[in-house]
N, C-alpha and C positions, 0 to 999 in steps of 0.2 A: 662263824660264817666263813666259806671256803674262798680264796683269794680269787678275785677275778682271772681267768686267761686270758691271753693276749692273744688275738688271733690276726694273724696279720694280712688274709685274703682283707681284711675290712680299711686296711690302710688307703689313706687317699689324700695324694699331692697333685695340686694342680689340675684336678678331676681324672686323675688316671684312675682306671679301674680294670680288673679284671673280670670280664665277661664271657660265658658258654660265647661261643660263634652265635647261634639263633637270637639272644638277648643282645649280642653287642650290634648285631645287623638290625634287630627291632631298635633300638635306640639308636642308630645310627639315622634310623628313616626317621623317626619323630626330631630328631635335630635337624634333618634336612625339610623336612615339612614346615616346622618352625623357624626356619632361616627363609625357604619359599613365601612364609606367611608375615613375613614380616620386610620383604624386599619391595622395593617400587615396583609398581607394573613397566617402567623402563629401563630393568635394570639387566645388563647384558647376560649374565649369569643364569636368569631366571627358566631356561629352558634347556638349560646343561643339568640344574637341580631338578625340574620334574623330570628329566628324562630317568639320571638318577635313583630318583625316587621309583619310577616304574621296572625300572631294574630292580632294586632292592622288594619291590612286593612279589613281581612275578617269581623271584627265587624263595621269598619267605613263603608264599602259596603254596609252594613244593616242600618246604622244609619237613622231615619228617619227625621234627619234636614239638607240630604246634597238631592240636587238636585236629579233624576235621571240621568241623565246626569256623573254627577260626583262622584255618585255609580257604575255607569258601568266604568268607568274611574283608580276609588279605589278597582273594583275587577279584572280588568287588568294587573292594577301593583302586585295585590296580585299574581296571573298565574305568574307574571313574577319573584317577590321574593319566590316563593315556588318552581320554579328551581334552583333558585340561593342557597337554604337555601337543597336542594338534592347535589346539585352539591358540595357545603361548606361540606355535611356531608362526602360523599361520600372521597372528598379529605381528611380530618381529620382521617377516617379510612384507608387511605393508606398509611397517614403519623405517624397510631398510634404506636408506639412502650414503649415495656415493662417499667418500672421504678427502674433502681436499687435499692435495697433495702439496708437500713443501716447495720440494723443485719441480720443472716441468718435464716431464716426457719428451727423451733424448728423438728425434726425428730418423736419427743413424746409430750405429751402433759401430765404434771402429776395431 
């Protein structure tokens, strides 16, 4: 029986990995999906990540190492998280309200 090789593209610390561009950008989106799916609905971040996210699909839509098929598929989902990422802003500015302030608002300025 011939010795195993050791191939070291499969090495993995701390979840580093080495990815083609289109694979690390598709798993980049589904961590961000899964960090959105998993946030409060008041959670400050949550419409920095779907924005994010809709960036990351509208460039995989284009990407020219995925199917057609599953370009029209990744620019679907984009139509459906760029509601979500309206609807997130929309809610954020209804829930925005002022920030008390520690000191008060100087009256002069010398």
């Amino acid at each position: 029986m011939p010795a195993a090789t050791h191939d070291a593209r499969f090495d993995t610390q701390d979840e580093e990995y080495t990815l083609p561009s289109m694979e690390a950008l598709l798993a980049g989106t589904l961590a961000l999906m899964t960090g959105y799916a998993q946030s409060a609905r008041d959670c400050p971040h949550r419409a920095l990540m779907a924005r994010k996210l809709v960036s990351n699909l509208l460039y995989l839509s284009a990407h020219p190492q995925l199917s057609p098929p599953m370009q029209i598929m990744v620019a679907n989902l984009r139509t459906r998280w760029q509601l979500e990422l309206e609807n997130t802003a929309e809610a954020a500015a209804a829930q925005r309200r002022p920030t008390p302030l520690w000191h008060p608002i100087p009256t002069s300025v010398q």
